[in-house]
C-alpha positions in Angstrom: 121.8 -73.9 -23.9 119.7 -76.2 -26.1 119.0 -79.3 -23.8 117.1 -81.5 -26.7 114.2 -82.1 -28.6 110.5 -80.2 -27.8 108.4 -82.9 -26.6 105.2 -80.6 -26.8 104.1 -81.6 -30.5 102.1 -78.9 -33.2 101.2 -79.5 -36.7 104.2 -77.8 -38.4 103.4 -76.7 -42.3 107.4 -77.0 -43.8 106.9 -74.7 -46.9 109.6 -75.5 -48.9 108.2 -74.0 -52.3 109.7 -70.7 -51.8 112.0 -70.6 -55.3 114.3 -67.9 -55.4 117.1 -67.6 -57.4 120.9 -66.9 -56.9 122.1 -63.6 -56.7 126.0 -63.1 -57.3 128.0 -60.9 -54.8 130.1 -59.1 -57.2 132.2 -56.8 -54.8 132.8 -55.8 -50.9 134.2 -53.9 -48.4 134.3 -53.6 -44.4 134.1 -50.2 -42.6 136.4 -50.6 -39.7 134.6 -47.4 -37.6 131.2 -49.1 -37.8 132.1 -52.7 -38.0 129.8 -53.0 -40.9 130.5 -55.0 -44.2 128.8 -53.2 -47.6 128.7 -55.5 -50.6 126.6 -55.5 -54.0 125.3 -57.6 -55.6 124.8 -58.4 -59.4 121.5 -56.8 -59.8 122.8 -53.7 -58.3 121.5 -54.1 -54.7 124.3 -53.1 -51.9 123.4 -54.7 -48.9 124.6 -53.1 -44.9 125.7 -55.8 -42.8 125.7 -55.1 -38.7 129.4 -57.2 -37.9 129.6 -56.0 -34.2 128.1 -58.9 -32.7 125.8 -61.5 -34.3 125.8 -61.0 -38.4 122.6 -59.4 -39.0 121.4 -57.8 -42.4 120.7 -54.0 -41.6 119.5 -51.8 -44.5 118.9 -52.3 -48.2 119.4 -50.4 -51.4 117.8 -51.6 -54.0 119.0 -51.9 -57.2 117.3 -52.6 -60.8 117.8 -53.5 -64.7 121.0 -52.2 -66.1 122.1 -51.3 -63.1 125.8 -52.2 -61.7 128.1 -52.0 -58.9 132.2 -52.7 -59.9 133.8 -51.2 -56.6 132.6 -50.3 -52.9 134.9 -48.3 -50.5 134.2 -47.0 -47.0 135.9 -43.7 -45.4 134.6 -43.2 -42.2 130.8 -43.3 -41.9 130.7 -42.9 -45.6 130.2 -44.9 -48.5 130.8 -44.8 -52.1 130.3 -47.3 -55.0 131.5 -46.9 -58.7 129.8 -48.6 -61.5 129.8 -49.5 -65.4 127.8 -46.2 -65.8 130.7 -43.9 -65.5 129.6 -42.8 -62.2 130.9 -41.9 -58.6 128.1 -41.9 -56.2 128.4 -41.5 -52.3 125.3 -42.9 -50.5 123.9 -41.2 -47.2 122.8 -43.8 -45.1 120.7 -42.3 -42.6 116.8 -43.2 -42.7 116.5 -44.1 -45.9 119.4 -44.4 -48.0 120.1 -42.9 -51.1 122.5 -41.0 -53.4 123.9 -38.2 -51.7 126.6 -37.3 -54.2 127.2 -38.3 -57.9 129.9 -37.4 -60.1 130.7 -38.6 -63.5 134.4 -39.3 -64.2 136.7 -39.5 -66.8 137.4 -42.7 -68.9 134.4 -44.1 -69.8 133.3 -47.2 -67.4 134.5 -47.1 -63.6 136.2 -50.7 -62.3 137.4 -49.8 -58.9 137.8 -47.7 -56.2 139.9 -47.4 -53.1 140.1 -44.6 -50.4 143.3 -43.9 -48.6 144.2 -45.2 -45.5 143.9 -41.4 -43.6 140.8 -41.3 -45.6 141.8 -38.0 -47.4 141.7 -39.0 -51.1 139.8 -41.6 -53.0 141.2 -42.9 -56.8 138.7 -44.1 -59.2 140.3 -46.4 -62.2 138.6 -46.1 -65.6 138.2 -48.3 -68.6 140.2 -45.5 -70.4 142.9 -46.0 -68.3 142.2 -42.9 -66.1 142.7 -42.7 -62.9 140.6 -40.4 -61.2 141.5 -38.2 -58.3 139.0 -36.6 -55.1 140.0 -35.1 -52.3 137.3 -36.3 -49.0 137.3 -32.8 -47.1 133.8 -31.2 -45.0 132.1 -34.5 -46.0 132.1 -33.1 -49.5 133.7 -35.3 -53.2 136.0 -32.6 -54.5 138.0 -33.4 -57.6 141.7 -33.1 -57.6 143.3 -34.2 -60.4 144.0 -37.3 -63.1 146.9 -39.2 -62.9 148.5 -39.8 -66.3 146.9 -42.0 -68.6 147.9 -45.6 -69.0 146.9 -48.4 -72.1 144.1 -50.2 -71.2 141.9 -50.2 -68.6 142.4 -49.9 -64.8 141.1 -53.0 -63.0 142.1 -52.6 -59.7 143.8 -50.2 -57.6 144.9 -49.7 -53.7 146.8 -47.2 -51.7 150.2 -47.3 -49.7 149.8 -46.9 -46.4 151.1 -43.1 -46.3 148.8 -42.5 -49.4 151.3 -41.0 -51.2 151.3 -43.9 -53.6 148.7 -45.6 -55.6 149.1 -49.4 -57.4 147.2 -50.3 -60.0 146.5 -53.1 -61.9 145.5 -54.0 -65.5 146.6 -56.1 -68.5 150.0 -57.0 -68.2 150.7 -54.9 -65.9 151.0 -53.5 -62.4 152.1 -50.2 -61.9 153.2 -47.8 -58.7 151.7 -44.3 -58.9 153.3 -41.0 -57.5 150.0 -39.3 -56.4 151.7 -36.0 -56.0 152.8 -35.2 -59.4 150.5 -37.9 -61.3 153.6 -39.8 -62.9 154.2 -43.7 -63.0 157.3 -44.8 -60.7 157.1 -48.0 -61.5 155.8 -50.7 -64.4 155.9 -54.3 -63.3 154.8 -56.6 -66.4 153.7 -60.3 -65.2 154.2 -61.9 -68.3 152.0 -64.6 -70.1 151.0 -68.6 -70.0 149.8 -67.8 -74.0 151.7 -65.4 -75.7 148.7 -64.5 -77.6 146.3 -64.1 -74.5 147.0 -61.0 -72.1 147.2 -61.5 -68.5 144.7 -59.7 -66.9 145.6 -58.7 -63.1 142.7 -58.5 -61.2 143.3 -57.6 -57.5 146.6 -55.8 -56.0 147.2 -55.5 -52.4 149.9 -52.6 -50.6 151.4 -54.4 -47.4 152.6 -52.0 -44.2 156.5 -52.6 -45.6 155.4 -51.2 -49.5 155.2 -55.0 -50.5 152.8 -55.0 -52.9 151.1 -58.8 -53.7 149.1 -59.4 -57.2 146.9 -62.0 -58.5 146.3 -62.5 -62.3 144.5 -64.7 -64.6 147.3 -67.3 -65.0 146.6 -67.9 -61.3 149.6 -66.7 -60.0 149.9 -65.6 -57.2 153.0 -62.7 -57.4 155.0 -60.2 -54.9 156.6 -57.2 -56.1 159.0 -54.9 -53.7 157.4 -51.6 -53.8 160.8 -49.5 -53.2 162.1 -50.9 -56.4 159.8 -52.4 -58.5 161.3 -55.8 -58.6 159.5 -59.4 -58.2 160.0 -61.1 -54.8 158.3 -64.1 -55.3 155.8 -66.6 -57.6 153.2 -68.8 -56.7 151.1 -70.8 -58.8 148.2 -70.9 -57.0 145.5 -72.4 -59.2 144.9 -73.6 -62.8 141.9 -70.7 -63.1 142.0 -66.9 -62.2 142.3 -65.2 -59.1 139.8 -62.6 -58.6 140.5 -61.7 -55.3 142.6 -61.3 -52.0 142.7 -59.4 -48.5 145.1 -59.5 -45.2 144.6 -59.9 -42.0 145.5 -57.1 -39.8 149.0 -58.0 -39.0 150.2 -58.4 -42.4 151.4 -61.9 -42.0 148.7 -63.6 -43.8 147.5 -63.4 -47.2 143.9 -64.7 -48.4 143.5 -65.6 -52.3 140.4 -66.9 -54.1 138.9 -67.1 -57.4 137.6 -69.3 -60.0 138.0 -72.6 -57.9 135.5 -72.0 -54.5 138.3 -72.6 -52.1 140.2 -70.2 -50.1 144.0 -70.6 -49.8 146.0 -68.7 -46.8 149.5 -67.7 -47.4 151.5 -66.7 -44.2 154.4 -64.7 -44.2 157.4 -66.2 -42.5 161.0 -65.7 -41.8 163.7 -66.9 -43.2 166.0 -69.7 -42.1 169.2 -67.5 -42.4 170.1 -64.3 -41.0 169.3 -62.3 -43.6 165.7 -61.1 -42.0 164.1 -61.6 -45.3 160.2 -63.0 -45.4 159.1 -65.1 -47.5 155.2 -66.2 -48.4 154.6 -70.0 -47.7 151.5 -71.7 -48.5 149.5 -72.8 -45.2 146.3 -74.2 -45.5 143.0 -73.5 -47.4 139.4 -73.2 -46.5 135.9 -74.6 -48.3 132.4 -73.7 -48.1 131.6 -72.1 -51.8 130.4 -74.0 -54.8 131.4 -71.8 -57.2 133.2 -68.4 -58.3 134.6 -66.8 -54.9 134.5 -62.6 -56.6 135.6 -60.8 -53.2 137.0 -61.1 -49.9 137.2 -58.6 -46.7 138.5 -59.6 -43.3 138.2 -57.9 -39.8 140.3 -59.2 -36.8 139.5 -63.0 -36.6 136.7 -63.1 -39.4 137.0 -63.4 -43.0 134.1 -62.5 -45.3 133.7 -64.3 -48.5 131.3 -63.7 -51.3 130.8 -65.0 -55.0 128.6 -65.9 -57.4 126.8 -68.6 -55.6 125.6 -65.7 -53.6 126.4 -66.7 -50.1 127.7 -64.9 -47.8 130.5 -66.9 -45.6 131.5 -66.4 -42.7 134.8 -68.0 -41.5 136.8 -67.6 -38.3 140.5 -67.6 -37.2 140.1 -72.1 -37.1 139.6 -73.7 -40.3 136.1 -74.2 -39.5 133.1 -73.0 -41.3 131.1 -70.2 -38.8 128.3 -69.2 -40.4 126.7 -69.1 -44.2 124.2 -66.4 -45.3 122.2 -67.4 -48.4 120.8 -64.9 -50.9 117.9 -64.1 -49.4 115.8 -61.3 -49.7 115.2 -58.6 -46.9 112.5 -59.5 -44.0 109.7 -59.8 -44.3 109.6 -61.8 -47.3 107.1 -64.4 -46.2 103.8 -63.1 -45.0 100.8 -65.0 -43.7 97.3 -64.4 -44.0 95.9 -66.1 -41.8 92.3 -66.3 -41.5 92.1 -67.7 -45.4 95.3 -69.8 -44.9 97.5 -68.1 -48.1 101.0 -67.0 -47.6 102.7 -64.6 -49.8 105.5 -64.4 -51.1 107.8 -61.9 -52.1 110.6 -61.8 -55.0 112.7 -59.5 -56.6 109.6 -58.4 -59.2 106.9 -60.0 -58.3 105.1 -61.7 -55.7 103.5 -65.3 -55.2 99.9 -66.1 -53.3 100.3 -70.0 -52.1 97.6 -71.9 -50.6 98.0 -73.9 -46.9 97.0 -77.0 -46.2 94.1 -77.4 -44.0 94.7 -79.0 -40.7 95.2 -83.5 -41.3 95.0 -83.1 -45.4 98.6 -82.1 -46.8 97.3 -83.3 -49.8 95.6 -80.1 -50.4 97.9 -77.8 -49.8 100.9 -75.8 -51.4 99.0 -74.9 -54.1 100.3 -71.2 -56.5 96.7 -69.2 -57.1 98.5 -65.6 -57.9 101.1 -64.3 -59.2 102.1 -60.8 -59.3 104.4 -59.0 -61.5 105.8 -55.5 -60.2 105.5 -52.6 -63.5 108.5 -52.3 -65.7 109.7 -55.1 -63.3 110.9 -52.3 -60.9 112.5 -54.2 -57.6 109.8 -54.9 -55.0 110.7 -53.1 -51.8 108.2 -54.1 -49.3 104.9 -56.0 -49.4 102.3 -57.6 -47.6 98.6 -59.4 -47.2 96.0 -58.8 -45.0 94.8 -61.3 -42.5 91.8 -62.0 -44.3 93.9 -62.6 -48.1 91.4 -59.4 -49.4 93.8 -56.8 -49.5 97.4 -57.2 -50.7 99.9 -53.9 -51.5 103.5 -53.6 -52.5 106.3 -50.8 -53.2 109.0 -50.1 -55.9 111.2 -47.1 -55.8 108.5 -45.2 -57.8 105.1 -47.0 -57.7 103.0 -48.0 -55.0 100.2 -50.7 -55.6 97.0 -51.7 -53.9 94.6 -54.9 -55.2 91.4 -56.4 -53.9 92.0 -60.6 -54.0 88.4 -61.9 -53.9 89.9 -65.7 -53.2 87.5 -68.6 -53.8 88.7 -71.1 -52.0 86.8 -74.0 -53.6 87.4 -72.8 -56.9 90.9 -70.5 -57.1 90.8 -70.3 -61.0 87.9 -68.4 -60.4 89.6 -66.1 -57.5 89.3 -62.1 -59.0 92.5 -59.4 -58.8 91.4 -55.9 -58.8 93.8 -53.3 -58.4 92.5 -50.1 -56.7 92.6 -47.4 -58.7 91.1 -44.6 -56.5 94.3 -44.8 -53.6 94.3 -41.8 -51.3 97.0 -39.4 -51.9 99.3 -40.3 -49.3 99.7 -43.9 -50.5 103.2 -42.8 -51.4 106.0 -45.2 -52.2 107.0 -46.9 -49.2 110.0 -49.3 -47.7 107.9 -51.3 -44.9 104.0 -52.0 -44.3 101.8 -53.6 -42.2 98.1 -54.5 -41.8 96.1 -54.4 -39.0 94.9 -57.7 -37.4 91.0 -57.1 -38.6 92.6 -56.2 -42.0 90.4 -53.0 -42.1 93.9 -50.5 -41.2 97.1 -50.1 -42.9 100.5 -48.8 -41.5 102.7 -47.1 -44.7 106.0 -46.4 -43.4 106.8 -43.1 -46.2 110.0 -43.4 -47.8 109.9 -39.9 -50.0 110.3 -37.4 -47.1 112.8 -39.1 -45.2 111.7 -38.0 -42.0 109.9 -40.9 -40.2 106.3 -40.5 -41.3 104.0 -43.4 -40.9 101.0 -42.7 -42.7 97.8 -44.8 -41.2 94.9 -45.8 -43.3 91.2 -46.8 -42.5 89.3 -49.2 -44.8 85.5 -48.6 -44.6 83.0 -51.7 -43.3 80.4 -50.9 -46.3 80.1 -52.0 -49.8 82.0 -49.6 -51.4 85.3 -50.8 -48.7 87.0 -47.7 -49.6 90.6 -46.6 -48.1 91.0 -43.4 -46.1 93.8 -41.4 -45.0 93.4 -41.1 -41.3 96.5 -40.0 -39.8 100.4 -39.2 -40.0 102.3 -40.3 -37.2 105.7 -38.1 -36.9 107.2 -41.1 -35.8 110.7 -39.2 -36.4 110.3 -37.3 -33.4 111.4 -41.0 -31.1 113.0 -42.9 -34.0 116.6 -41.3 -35.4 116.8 -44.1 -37.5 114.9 -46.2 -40.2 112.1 -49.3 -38.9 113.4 -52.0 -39.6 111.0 -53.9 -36.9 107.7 -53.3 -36.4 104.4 -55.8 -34.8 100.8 -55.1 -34.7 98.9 -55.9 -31.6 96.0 -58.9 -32.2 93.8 -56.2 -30.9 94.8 -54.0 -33.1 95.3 -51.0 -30.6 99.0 -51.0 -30.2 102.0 -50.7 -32.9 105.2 -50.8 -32.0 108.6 -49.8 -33.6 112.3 -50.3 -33.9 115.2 -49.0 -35.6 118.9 -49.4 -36.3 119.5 -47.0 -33.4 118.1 -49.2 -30.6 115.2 -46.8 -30.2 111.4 -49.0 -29.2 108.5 -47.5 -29.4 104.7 -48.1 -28.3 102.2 -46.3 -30.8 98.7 -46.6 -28.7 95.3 -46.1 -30.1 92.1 -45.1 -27.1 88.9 -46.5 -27.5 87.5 -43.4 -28.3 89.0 -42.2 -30.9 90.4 -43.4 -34.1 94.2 -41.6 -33.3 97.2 -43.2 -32.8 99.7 -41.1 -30.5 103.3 -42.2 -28.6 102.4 -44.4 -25.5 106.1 -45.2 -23.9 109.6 -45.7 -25.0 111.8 -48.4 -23.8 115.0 -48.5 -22.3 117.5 -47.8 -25.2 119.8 -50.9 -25.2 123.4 -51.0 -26.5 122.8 -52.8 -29.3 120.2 -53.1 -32.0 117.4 -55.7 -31.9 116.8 -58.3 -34.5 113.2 -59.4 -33.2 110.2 -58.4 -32.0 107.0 -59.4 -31.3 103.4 -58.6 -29.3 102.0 -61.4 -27.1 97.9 -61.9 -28.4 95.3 -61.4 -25.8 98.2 -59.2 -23.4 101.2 -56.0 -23.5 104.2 -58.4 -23.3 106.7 -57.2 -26.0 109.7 -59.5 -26.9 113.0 -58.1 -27.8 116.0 -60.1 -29.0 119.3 -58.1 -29.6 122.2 -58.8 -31.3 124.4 -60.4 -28.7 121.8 -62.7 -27.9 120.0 -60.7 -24.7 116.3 -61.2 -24.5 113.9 -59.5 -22.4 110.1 -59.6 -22.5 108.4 -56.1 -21.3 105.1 -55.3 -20.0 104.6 -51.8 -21.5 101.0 -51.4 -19.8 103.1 -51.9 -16.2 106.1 -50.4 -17.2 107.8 -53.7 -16.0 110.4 -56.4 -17.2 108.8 -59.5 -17.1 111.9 -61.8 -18.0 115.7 -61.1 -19.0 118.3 -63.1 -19.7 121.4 -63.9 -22.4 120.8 -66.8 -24.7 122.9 -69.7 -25.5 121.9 -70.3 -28.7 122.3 -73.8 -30.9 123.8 -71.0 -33.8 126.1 -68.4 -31.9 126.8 -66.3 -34.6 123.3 -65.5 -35.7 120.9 -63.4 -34.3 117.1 -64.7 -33.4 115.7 -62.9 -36.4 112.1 -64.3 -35.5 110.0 -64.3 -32.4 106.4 -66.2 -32.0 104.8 -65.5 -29.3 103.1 -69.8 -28.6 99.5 -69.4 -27.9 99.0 -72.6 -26.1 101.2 -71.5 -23.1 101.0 -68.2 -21.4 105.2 -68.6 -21.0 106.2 -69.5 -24.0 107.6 -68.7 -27.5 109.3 -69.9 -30.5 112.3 -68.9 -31.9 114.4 -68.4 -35.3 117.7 -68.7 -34.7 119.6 -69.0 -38.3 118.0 -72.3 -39.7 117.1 -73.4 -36.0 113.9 -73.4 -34.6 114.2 -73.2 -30.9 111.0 -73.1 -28.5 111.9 -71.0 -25.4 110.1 -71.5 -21.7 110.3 -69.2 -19.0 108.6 -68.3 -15.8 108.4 -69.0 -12.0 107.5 -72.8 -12.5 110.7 -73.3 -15.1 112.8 -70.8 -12.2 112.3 -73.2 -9.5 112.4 -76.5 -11.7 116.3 -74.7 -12.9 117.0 -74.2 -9.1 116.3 -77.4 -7.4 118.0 -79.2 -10.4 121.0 -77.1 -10.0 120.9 -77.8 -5.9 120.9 -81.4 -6.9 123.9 -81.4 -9.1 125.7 -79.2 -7.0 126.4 -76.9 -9.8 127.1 -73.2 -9.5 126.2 -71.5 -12.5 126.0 -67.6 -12.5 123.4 -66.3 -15.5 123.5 -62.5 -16.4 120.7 -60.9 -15.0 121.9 -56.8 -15.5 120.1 -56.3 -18.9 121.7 -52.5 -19.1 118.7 -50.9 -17.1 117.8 -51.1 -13.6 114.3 -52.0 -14.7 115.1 -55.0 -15.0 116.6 -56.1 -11.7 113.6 -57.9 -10.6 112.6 -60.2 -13.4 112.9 -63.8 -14.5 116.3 -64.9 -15.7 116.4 -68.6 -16.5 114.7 -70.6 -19.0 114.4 -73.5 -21.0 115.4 -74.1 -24.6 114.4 -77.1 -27.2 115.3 -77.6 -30.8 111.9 -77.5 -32.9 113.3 -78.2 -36.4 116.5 -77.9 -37.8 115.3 -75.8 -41.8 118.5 -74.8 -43.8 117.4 -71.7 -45.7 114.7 -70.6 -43.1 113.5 -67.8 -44.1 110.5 -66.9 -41.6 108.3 -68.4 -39.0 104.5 -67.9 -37.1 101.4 -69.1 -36.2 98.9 -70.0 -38.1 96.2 -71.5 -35.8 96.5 -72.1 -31.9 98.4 -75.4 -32.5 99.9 -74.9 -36.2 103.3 -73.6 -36.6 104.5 -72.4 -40.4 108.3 -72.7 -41.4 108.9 -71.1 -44.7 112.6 -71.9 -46.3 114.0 -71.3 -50.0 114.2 -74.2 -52.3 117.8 -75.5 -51.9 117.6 -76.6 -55.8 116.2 -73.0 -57.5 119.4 -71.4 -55.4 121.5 -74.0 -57.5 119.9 -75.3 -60.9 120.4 -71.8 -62.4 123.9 -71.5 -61.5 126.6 -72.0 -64.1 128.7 -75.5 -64.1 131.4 -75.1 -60.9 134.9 -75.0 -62.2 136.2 -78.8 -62.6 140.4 -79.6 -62.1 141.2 -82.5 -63.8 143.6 -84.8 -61.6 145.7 -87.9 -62.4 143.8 -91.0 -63.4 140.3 -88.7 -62.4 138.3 -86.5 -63.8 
């Protein structure tokens, strides 16, 4: 565990002019086979979260202009998403995601969607008041019928657990559907707080028993009894609406949020008499938004929140807060080039060149000298700068771009931007890229065939500094899944990649010839890794996983060089950033959530760990099995010390041999664009 602060000192360059914006989560849902969470956000990005062990953020589709997400469901390994567009799509999530299957349905506008608990059929509710029908058979969408059509349109909807019924909810009202013969058993009106304003009912929930449990825009919190369509019970729950509620697993507990960010948990008790009836009581609340809370999911002790702040929340079975995600954008989003001290950075449509202070003069630092704009303002998928700030490239969905920066560094306003016109022909759209350390070679991971091609370029040493296609590595052939780590060897002969799967492999390129082929694969671990990294000037690789295991490998002696499980100052995040510190030969830096945790190992700090434990008398056993037998005979203890403690990290590395970068998001842009938070007036305050 963390033992205190470093006490070996670096020049540490806190950017904190990172200024991205808020980005409302406007829907959600868990997948209970995967233990992943899918939700979307308001520019019509869905986002795969890995829930299994540490919260990590695991694939990416981008969205764009006009484009909207209203509903996510899961069935299985599948996922579908309904949006303003009229439009049932199921997304195949295998290398690169995309849309596997799209329907059109009937009513206009799609609101919601919900797939039955035996995952058979999936209801889509329209703004026409449709309610669309699909039966999930041979991993095909085949349309079964529409229910009869209702006034208004359908807002929500959710299945019983036999999937026999559907409830639905819109204005007014909340009604039990028969799916087999498509007719309305029951009507339910809520009523209203202004006769002249409809209540609009905006999430519905189908206990185990048929209770069904409504929310509405009087903030009412309402249960009906399924069997006979009566009310049950009323609670006022807030002054504002109520977007939103889940259960736990049980069924005893009921979580409702909505306009005002706090959380309020409803348990279901018994009665005092013997009549056996339950009643909902009000039990306690939870905090940690700012403003609208728009969905919640939960899984066994955890409870997901999401709204338009754009944080992710993570809360367990205690009161307390666990863990906040902030709106960031995918990794990498920070880049360094350093040999002419820029960083880049990367934004939703456009991209930022920022100038680094020199070593001892802050004063002349953290200055903006580019700014890139993405065409048609496309979403950016991937981008990056060479070492030397010369070359700089980024992706869309349909356009790939390459520029020459010539940056003069005592006079930026007179820096040139020329975008290469004459690109070879397999400088195709892309989701990840990577320069060599010599910026002279280019790694384009290809996202058009789908099949794990990385395409590697050659920049000629002449005047003309032309690009070349060189080769196409059929990296599909070790990794069944997409890259979502890769690192670049300072000597720029090794490249090594990892996916989703847990597969890690070592690209190698001989002296001799300019070809990159498959040196080794590492041991498959369990679990996915979050990190990775090459140490300079050797073939160490560092690998952090999801539940906190780290090893280091030498892949040129096919050796473990250290192993062990960390305890980490942040439990529930995963060390999302390795940096390899080139001052000691044992020694690295870590990103651990906002913590920045420096990490010694070797035979000096074994022996220091082992007399100290003698001395106390203290038996501690560490894990040493690291799931391989390869492992059996290397380092297991270490020592940790907090660095910095840099709410909204976002990345970290080196910039010099004793200069350490930390780039976080502006804590005010993530706010100052957000609307006013919902104010209750209370007696004698305002």
């Amino acid at each position: 565990m963390v033992t205190g602060v470093a006490d070996v000192s670096c020049q540490l360059h806190n950017v904190q002019f990172y200024n991205l914006l808020p980005r409302a989560i406007v829907c959600s849902s868990f997948g209970q086979l995967q233990k992943k969470l899918a939700f979307a956000r308001d520019d019509g990005s869905i986002e795969i979260w890995n829930m299994a062990n540490a919260q990590f953020l695991e694939k990416t589709i981008p969205g764009g202009e006009g484009i909207s997400v209203e509903g996510l469901a899961w069935a299985g390994k599948r996922l579908f998403s309904v949006s303003l567009a009229g439009t049932l799509i199921e997304w195949d999530l295998g290398k690169v995601p995309y849309a596997k299957q799209t329907m059109l349905v009937t009513g206009n506008a799609a609101w919601c969607v919900d797939v039955s608990k035996d995952e058979r059929l999936l209801a889509v509710g329209t703004e026409g008041g449709y309610i669309n029908m699909y039966r999930l058979d041979n991993d095909e969408i085949t349309y079964e019928r529409i229910l009869d059509k209702q006034e208004g349109r359908i807002v929500c909807c959710n299945f019983d657990y036999t999937g026999n019924f559907l409830v639905t909810g819109s204005a007014d009202a909340v009604r039990v559907w028969d799916v087999r013969n498509g007719h309305a058993v029951h009507k339910m009106t809520t009523g209203r707080s202004n006769r002249k304003q409809e209540t609009t009912v905006w999430a519905v929930l189908v206990l185990k028993d048929f209770t069904i449990v409504s929310v509405d825009s009087r903030g009412k919190l309402v249960v009906y009894d399924g069997q006979l369509g009566t009310v049950l019970e009323q609670h006022t729950v807030s002054t504002g609406d109520l977007f939103c509620l889940t259960q736990n697993e049980e069924s005893n507990e009921i979580f409702v949020a909505g306009v005002e960010p706090t959380i309020r948990v409803f348990e279901r008790l018994k009665m005092k008499d013997d009549s056996g009836d339950k009643m909902f009581v009000r039990a306690y609340q939870r905090r940690g938004h700012t403003h609208d809370i728009k969905t919640l999911s939960h899984y066994r002790q955890y409870l997901f929140s999401g709204g338009l702040d754009g944080s992710l929340i993570v809360t367990g079975s205690h009161i307390s807060m666990l863990n906040v995600h902030y709106p960031l954008l995918p990794s990498p989003a920070s880049m360094l080039a350093t040999d002419s001290r820029l960083v880049l950075l990367k934004y939703v449509n456009y991209l930022e060149v920022w100038t680094l202070a020199p070593p001892n003069k802050p004063a002349q630092g953290g200055i903006k000298v580019l700014q890139i704009r993405s065409k048609n303002d496309e979403h950016i998928l991937c981008a990056a700068i060479s070492p030397n700030g010369r070359w700089i490239v980024y992706s869309t969905e349909h356009n790939v771009r390459l520029f020459r920066y010539d940056y003069n560094s005592k006079e930026p306003a007179n820096s040139q931007l020329l975008r290469v016109a004459n690109t070879p022909e397999h400088l195709a759209v892309c989701y990840r890229v990577d320069f060599t350390h010599d910026s002279n070679g280019l790694f384009v991971y290809d996202r058009t065939g789908g099949d794990g091609t990385i395409h590697y370029f050659s920049c000629t040493v002449d005047e003309n500094e032309e690009w070349d296609h060189k080769q196409s590595i059929d990296a599909g052939r070790w990794l069944s899944e997409t890259v979502h780590l890769s690192a670049v060897s300072n000597c720029n002969r090794y490249l090594v990649c990892a996916d989703v799967a847990s597969s890690i492999v070592v690209f190698e390129r001989t002296d001799n010839t300019t070809k990159w082929k498959r040196s080794i694969s590492l041991p498959r671990y369990k679990l996915p890794p979050t990190a990775i990294a090459i140490q300079p000037g050797r073939t160490r690789l560092a690998v952090a996983f999801s539940d906190h295991k780290l090893f280091v490998y030498d892949f040129d002696e096919f050796a473990f060089v250290f192993s062990t499980y960390l305890s980490l100052p942040a439990a529930t995040c995963p060390v999302s950033g390795i940096a390899f510190d080139p001052r000691h030969e044992s020694a690295m830096v870590l990103q651990n959530g906002s913590k920045i945790v420096s990490l010694r190992f070797g035979p000096d700090i074994e022996e220091e760990l082992q007399q100290q434990e003698a001395c106390n008398r203290v038996k501690k056993q560490r894990p040493i099995e690291n799931g391989t037998s390869n492992g059996e005979g290397s380092l297991t203890k270490c020592k940790l010390r907090l660095v910095l403690d840099a709410p909204r990290l976002v990345s970290i590395g080196w910039l010099d041999t004793n200069e350490l970068v930390a780039t976080q998001a502006n804590a005010l842009s993530m706010v100052e664009h957000l609307p006013a938070p919902f104010r209750k007036k209370l007696f004698g305050k305002m």
